[in-house]
C-alpha positions as CSV (number, residue, x, y, z in Angstrom):
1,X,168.5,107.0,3.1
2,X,169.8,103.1,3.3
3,X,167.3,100.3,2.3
4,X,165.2,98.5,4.2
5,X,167.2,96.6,7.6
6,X,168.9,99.3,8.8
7,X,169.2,101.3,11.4
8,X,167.9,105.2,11.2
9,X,169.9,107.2,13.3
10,X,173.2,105.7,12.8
11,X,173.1,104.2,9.4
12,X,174.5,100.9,9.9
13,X,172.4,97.3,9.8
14,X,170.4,97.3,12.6
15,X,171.8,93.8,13.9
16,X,175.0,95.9,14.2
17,X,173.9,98.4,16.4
18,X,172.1,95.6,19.0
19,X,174.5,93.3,19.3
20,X,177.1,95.2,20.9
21,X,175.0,96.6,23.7
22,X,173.9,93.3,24.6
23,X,177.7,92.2,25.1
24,X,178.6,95.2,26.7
25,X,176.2,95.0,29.0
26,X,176.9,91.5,30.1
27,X,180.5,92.4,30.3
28,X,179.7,95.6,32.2
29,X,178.1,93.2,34.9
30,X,181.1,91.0,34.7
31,X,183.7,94.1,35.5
32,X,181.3,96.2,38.1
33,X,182.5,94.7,41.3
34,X,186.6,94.7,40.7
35,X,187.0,97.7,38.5
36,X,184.1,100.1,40.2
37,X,181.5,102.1,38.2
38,X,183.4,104.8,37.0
39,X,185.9,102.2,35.2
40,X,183.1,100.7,33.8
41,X,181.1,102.8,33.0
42,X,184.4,104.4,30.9
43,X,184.9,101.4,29.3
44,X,181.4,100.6,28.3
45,X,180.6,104.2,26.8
46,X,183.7,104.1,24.6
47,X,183.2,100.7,23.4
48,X,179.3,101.0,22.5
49,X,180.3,104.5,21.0
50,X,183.4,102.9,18.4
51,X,181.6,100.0,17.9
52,X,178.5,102.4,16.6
53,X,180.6,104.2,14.5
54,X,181.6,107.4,16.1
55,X,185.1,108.3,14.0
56,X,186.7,111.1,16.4
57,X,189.0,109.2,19.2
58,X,188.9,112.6,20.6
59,X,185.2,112.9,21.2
60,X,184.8,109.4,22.1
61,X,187.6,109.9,25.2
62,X,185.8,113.5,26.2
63,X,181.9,111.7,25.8
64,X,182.8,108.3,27.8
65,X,184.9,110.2,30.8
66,X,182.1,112.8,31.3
67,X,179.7,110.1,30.9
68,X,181.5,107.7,33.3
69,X,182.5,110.5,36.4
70,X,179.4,113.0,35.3
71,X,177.1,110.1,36.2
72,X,179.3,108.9,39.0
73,X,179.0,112.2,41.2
74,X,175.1,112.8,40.3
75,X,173.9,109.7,41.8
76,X,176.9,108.8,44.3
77,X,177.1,112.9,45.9
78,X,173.9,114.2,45.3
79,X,171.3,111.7,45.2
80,X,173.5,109.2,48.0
81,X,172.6,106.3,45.7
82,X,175.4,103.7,46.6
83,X,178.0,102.1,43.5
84,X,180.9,100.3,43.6
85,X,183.7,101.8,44.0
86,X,186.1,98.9,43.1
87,X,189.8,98.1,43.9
88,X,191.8,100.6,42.9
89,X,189.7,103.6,44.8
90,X,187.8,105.5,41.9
């Protein structure tokens, strides 16, 4: 197990694994309203996922489009909470 300062579950320095979800997120806020929340949402799962290390591109793409539309569709259909849908209609 690494020394002291780092991070448990994903074994890199703990300032590593907050910093990017603090950017993300403000970036996220930044792109909600023109690209929609599926976009997004894409976006900011496969970003937070490299920049924590994940190493297949494979699994990143299949985690951050399930993430992105899975999420989409559960509150959008089925609980009718409203999200942006942005310009290009997704």
């Amino acid at each position: 197990m690494p020394g002291r300062g780092w991070c448990y579950t994903t074994r890199v320095p703990w300032t590593r694994a907050l910093v990017p979800p603090r950017h993300s997120v403000l970036n996220q806020w930044a792109l909600l309203e023109p690209l929609g929340f599926q976009l997004t949402m894409l976006l900011f799962i496969a970003g937070l996922l490299l920049a924590l290390g994940a190493r297949s591109p494979f699994a990143v793409l299949l985690t951050a489009l399930a993430g992105s539309f899975g999420v989409f569709h559960v509150f959008y259909y089925w609980l009718k909470v409203p999200l942006p849908i942005g310009a290009l209609g997704l």
